[in-house]
ROLUM-866434 format. One line per field, with one value per residue (C-alpha): residue number from 1; x, y, z. Coordinates in steps of 0.2 Angstrom, whole numbers, plus 5000, padded with zeros to 4 digits. Layout:
N
k (NUM;...);
X (X;...);
Y (Y;...);
Z (Z;...);
// end
This chain:
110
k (1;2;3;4;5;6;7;8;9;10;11;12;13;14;15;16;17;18;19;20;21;22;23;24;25;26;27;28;29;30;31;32;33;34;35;36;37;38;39;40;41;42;43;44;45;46;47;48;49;50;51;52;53;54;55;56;57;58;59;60;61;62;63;64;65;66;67;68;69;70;71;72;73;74;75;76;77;78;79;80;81;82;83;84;85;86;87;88;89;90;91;92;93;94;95;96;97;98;99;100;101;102;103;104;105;106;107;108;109;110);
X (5707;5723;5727;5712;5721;5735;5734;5746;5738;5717;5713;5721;5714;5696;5699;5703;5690;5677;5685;5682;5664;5662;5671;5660;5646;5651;5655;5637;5627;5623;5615;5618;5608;5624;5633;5650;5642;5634;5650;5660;5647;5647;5666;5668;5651;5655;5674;5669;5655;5665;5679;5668;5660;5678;5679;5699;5697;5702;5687;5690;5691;5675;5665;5670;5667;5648;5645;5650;5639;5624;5626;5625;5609;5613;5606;5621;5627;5615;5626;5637;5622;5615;5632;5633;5620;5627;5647;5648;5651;5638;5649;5649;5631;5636;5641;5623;5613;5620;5618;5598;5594;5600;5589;5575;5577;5577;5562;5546;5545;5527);
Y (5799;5810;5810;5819;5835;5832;5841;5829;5814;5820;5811;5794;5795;5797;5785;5771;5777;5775;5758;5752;5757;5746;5730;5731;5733;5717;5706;5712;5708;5726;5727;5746;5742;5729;5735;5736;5744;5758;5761;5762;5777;5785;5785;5791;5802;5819;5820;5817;5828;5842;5837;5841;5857;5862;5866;5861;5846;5841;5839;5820;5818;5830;5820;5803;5809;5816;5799;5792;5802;5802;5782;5782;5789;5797;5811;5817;5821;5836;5850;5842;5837;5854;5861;5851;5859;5879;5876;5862;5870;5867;5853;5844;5839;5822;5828;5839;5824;5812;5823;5828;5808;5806;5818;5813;5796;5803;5797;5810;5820;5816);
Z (5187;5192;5172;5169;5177;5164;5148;5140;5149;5147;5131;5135;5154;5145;5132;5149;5156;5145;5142;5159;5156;5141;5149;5165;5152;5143;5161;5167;5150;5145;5163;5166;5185;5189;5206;5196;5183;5194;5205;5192;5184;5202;5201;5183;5177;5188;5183;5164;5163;5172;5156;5144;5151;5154;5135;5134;5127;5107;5093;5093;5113;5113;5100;5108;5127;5123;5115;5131;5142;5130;5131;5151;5150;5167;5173;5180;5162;5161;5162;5147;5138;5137;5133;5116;5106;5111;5107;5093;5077;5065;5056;5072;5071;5078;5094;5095;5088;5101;5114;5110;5106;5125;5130;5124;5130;5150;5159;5160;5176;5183);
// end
C-alpha cells in the first residue's frame, strides 16, 4: 500500500495488488462473499479508487486499474466509476465501456 504514494513504484504496487485479488479469487472459487476475499477488498478498494480519481496514473495503469474496479462490482468504486466516462478520451472506449457495464450490473435501489 505505501508504493501507491510512489510515482516510480504506483504502477507496479497496482499491478500486485490487483494480483493478490485474483489469487484470493482463485483459492476461494470465484466466491467474491469469502472472508479473504472481502478483507482483502476492504483493505484495497478505497486506496485504488482514490488512484484512479487522482488522475496521475499512465493510459495502460488507468485502463488496467478501471477493469479491476468494474470487476469488484463494489460500490465503493463509485466515485472511479463515474469518473471514466467524463476523462477517457474517445479512443479509450474500453475504459468507458467497462466502467458503464459495471454499472449497470449494481443492484436496484428499492
Amino acid at each position: 500500500m505505501k508504493r501507491l504514494d510512489d510515482p516510480a513504484q504506483r504502477a507496479n504496487a497496482i499491478k500486485r495488488l490487483t494480483q493478490f485479488y485474483e489469487d484470493d479469487m482463485t483459492r476461494a472459487n470465484n466466491d467474491t462473499s469469502a472472508p479473504e476475499v472481502k478483507q482483502l477488498l476492504d483493505t484495497i478498494v478505497d486506496p485504488l479508487t482514490k488512484q484512479y480519481t487522482g488522475g496521475s496514473l499512465d493510459d495502460l495503469t488507468r485502463t488496467d486499474l478501471m477493469k479491476f474496479l468494474a470487476e469488484t462490482h463494489d460500490p465503493r468504486t463509485q466515485p472511479a466509476l463515474a469518473k471514466a466516462p467524463r476523462t477517457s478520451r474517445w479512443q479509450d472506449r474500453r475504459r468507458v465501456r467497462v466502467a458503464c457495464e459495471s454499472i449497470t450490473r449494481w443492484p436496484r435501489p428499492g
